[in-house]
Each structure stands twice: as structure tokens, then as C-alpha cells.
N, C-alpha and C positions, 0 to 999 in steps of 0.2 A: 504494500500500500504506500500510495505517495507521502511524503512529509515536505514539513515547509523547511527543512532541512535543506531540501534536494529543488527548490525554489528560489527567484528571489521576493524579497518583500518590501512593497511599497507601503508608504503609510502616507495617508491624508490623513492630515489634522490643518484647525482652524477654528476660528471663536465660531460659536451659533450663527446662524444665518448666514454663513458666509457662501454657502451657494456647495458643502461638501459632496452630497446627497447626490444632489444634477451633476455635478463636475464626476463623481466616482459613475452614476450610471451608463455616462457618455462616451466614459472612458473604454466600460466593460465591452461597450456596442463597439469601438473603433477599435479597438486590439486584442485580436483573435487570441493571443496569448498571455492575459491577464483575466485571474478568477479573485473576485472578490467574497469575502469573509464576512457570511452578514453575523453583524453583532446583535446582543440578547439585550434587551433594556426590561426595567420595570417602572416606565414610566405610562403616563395611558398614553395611548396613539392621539396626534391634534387632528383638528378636524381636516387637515390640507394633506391630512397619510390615507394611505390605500391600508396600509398592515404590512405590504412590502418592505418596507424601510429596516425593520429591525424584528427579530423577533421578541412578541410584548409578553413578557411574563410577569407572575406577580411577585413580590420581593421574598417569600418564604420558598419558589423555584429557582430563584435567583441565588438566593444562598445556599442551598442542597447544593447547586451544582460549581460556587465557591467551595462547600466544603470538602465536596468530593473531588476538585483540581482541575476540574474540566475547563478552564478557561487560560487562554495564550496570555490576557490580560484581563484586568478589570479596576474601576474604581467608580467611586460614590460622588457624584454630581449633582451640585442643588439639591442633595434629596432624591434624589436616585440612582440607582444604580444599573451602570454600560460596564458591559464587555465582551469580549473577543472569545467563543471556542477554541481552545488549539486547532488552526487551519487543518486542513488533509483535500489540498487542492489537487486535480485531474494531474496527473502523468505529463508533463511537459511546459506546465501552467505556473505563472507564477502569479502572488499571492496579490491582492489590494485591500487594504486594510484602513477603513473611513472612520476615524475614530477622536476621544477627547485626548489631549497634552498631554493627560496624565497618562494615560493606558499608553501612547506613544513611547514615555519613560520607559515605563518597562518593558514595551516589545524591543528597545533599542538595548537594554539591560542587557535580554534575552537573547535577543539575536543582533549582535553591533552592526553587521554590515548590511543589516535593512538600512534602506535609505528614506528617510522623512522629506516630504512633501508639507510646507507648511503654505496654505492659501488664505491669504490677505482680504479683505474688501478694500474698493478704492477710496473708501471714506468711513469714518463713525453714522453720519448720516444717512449712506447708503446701506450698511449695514443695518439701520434702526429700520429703515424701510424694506427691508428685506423681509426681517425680523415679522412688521406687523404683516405684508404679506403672505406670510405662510399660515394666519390666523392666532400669533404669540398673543397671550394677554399683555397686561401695560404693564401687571408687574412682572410679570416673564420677560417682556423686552427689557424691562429697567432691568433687573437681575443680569442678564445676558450682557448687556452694555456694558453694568458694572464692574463684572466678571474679563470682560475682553480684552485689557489693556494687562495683564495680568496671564489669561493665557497666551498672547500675542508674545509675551516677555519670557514665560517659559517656552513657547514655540521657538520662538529665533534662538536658543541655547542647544536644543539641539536638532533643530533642519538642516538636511543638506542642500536644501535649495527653499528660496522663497518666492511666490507667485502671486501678484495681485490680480482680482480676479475682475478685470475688469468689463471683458466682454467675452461671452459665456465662449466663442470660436477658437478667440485668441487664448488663454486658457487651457482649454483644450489641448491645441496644437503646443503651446509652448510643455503643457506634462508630457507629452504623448514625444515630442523631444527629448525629455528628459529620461523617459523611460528608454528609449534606444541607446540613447550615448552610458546607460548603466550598463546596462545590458552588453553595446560591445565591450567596455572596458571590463566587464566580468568574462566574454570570451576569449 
């Protein structure tokens, strides 16, 4: 069976709303050889989710399968808790991993030469608008806002690359660079 051993691993990370979710799915569609890691939350689904996004558990499932080890990473957020199964991506596939600062720590702990991907918004503004477009409450976006200059601070410590997101193509194109030039300097 595959392991993320025998992969490599990418990690998106970025404050809320910063567009992870779109940026990782577009990714999945445009490179045939990238499997993404959906992560476990126990937070409830907002109203702008299909259920696709994450699988929604409630926090006493969340912690069985803490105490039982099953997870690559995890940590406690606003009041809830993300994290990452140990991947076991297809035979040839390497890993994409959409996840908070913290859990990026440790998969970087875990695995050093995963490379982090941190994506920026082009503004605090844009991101507050973001933020209420996906249906955040007001004090969810405060929280999120408040939170953001703080995970932006832990991000830039340890990304190998940083990306403003400014227009969802450009984006895009510049990860989807960044994922090749890994890739051959790893062959």
C-alpha cells in the first residue's frame, strides 16, 4: 500500500477566507498527479458547504480517532477541532494537504521536506469580504480577522514559498509552477 513516505507533500495553508478550499480544488482538476487529503473537522458545515469540504464529525469522533493516532496532524481552532488522517495517497500521487499553520507545524515536524505553500489575500479588506461571502457570521469574521495577522506570522516562518492570491488564474498557474520546479529538483 502507498504511503506518503513514497510521495511528495504539499501543504496549503493561509488565514480563513483566503480562497484555500477553491485554490486546492483547482488544483486537484489541473494536475493529474496531485491527491488531496480531505481533512476531519468538528465544526458544523456553513451554509456556503456542500459537506465536500471536510469530513464533519462531532468532537467525541474526533477525539477516538486522536486517541487512537489516526491522524498525520491535528489541532484545536476557535473551538474546534481540524485535522489530517495519515494520507495513503494512489501509487504515483503525490499528497495536497489544505490545512491551518498549526497542523502545517507538525506535518513539517513530521515530514521536513514537505514543502508549504502559504496563500496570502491581497488585502485585510478583501479578505473580510471574502470572509462575509462565504456566509461567516460578524463575529466569525471578527475572530478570523483577528486571528490572521498572527497566523500570516506563523505562516511566513515556515513556507517555502508565499503566494498572494490575487486572481483566482494567476494563482493557480503560479502553485501549479511551483509544484513542477519541486518536483524536478526532487528528480
Amino acid at each position: 500500500m502507498p504511503s506518503v513516505a513514497d510521495s511528495s507533500v504539499f501543504v496549503l495553508i493561509g488565514p480563513g477566507g483566503v480562497g484555500k478550499g477553491t485554490v486546492a480544488r483547482l488544483l486537484i482538476e489541473r494536475d493529474s498527479h496531485l491527491w488531496l487529503s480531505r481533512s476531519w473537522t468538528s465544526r458544523s458545515m456553513r451554509p456556503s458547504e456542500s459537506g465536500s469540504e471536510y469530513v464533519f464529525v462531532d468532537r467525541p469522533t474526533f477525539e477516538l480517532a486522536v486517541a487512537e493516532d489516526r491522524f498525520y496532524e491535528w489541532a484545536e481552532f476557535h473551538g474546534n477541532l481540524y485535522g489530517t488522517p495519515i494520507p495513503s495517497p494512489p501509487a504515483g500521487m503525490d499528497v495536497l494537504l489544505e490545512i491551518e499553520v498549526q497542523g502545517a507545524a507538525q506535518v513539517k515536524s513530521r515530514h521536513p521536506q514537505s514543502t508549504v505553500i502559504l496563500l496570502l489575500p491581497p488585502s485585510i479588506e478583501e479578505l473580510e469580504s471574502r470572509l462575509r461571502a462565504r456566509g461567516d457570521s460578524d463575529d466569525h469574521v471578527h475572530l478570523r480577522l483577528g486571528s490572521s495577522d498572527a497566523e500570516t506570522a506563523i505562516g511566513r516562518e515556515i513556507a517555502d514559498f508565499v503566494v498572494t492570491n490575487h486572481t483566482l488564474e494567476e494563482t493557480i498557474t503560479e502553485i501549479l509552477g511551483i509544484l513542477d520546479s519541486v518536483r524536478q529538483s526532487r528528480d
